[in-house]
C-alpha positions as CSV (number, residue, x, y, z in Angstrom):
1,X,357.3,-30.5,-132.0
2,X,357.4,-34.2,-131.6
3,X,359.1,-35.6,-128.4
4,X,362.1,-38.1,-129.6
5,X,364.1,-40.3,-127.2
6,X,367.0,-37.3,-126.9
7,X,364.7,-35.1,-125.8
8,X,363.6,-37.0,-123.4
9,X,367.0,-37.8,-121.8
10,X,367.4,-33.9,-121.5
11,X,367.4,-33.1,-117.8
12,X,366.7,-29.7,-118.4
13,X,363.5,-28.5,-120.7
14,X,364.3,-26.3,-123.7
15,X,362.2,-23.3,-123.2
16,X,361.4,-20.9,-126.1
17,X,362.4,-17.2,-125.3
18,X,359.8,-14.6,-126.4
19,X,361.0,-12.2,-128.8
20,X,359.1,-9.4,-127.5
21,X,362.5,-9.2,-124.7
22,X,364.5,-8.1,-127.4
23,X,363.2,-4.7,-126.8
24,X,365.6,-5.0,-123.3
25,X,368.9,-5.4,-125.2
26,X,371.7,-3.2,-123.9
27,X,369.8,-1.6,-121.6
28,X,370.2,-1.3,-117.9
29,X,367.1,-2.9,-115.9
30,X,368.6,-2.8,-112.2
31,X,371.5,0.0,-112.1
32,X,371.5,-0.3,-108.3
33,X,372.4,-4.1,-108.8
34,X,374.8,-3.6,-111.7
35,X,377.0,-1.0,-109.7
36,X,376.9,-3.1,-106.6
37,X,378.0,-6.4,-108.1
38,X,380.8,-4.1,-110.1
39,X,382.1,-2.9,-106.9
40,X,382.3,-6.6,-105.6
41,X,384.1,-7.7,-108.6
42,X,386.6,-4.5,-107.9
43,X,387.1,-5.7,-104.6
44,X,386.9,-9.7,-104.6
45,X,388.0,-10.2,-108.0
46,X,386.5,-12.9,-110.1
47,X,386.5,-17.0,-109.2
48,X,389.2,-17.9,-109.7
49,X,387.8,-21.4,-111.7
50,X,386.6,-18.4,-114.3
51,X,390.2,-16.8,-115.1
52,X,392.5,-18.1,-117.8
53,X,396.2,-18.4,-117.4
């Protein structure tokens, strides 16, 4: 991959994402997590900078 100027302006690397992870698609990794932010959500509600008018 050759480095051009753009690139190199970037502030943030691109990082190639291993295709082996594909094997984690829809599944749940951290159900304890998952339930716990849901509940948070149910309570708080979202920010509201996230939710359309």
């Amino acid at each position: 991959m050759k480095v051009t100027n753009e690139l190199k302006k970037r502030k943030t690397p691109i990082v190639k994402i291993d295709k082996s992870l594909d094997k984690f698609d829809d599944k749940i990794l951290f159900p304890e997590k998952l339930e716990k932010a849901n509940e948070m959500l149910k309570k708080i509600g979202l920010p509201k900078q996230w939710t359309t008018k």
